[in-house]
N, C-alpha and C positions, 0 to 999 in steps of 0.2 A: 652614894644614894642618888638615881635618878628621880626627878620630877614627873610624871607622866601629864601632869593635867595641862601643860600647853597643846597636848595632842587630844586632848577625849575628844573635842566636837571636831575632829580633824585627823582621825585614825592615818587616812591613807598617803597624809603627807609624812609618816614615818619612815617611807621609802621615797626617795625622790623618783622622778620618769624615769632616767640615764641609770638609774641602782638595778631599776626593776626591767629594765632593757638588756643592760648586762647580763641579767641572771636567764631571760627565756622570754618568748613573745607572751603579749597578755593585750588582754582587750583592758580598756579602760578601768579602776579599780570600782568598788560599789561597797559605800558603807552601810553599817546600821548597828542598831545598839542590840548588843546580844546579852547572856544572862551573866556573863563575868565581865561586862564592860563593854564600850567600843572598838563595833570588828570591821576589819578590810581585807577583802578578796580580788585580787587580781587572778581570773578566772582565764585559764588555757586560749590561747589562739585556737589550739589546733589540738586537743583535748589527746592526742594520740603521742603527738611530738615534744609537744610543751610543758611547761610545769606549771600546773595553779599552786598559787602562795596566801596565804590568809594567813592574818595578824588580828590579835585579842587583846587589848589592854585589858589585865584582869585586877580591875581597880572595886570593884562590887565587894569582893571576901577578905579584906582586909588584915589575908594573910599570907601577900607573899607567896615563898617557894615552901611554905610550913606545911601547907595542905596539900600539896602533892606529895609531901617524905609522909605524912599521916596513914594517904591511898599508895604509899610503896608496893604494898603486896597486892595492887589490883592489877598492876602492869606485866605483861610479860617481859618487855623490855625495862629498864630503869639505871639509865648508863649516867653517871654523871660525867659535866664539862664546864670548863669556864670559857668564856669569852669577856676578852677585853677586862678583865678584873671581877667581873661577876661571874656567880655560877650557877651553872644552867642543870639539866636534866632533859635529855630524851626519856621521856616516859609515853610508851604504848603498849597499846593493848596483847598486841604479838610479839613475840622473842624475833619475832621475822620480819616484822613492818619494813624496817629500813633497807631489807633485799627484798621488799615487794615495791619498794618506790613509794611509800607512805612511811613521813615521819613527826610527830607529833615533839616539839621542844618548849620546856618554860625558862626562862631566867630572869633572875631575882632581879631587880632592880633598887630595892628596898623592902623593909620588911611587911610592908603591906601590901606591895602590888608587885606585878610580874608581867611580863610579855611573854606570851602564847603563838608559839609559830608551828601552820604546818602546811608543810608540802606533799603534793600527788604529783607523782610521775608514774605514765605505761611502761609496761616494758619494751624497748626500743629506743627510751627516751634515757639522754646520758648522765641524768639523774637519778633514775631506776632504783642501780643498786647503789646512792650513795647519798639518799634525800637526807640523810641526818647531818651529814659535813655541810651542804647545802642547807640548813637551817642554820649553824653554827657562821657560815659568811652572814648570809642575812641578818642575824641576829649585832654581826660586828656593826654591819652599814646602819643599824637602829640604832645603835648604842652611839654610836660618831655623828649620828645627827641629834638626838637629844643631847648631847654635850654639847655641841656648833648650837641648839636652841635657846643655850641659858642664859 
């Protein structure tokens, strides 16, 4: 079980600068509190080339990865995955998202709350066809800095 609450008033230090350098250029991150918790966007340099990344602590519903197995049959996609000891789900809305370069990922962190990760990539962009692997790193560098947080 992770802790999320060192991070709510401070979403975007979930990713360090040099994480989110490694993965694609990005302008500066931009928080705010969304309806499943505290979200950060790290929005495209170059919205053609780049990948934008947003992150949800979905601390509001108090149910973990429960509520997304509930909405199982709303997704076209519904791939389960673990990272790092926890286990995740790409759930979206299309059977195709993740070869459109959009991919929507939750992992459980504990049973009330989850991290919400999703990437856009265009196509040309070398994330394109593979934003869901690219959610599943991301999701490692989150989990290795909330453990370095405790």
């Amino acid at each position: 079980m992770l802790d999320l609450k060192p991070f709510e008033t401070k979403p975007c230090e979930l990713l360090k600068p040099e994480q989110v350098a490694s993965l694609t250029r990005a302008e500066p991150p931009e928080s705010k509190d969304g309806i499943l918790g505290p979200e950060c966007a790290w929005p495209a340099v170059d919205p053609v080339r780049d990948t934008r990344i947003s992150l949800t602590l979905n601390v509001k519903t108090g149910e973990g990865l429960e509520g997304t197995y509930r909405r199982r049959s709303n997704f076209g996609q519904f791939k389960e995955f673990r990272v790092a000891g926890y286990p995740g789900v790409h759930a979206n809305e299309s059977e195709k998202a993740e070869g459109m370069g959009n991919c929507g990922s939750r992992i459980g962190v504990s049973d009330s709350t989850a991290l919400l990760i999703i990437v856009q990539a265009r196509k040309g962009n070398p994330d394109y066809s593979t934003s869901c692997r690219l959610n599943e790193k991301i999701a490692e560098m989150m989990i290795q800095n909330l453990k370095a947080a405790k």
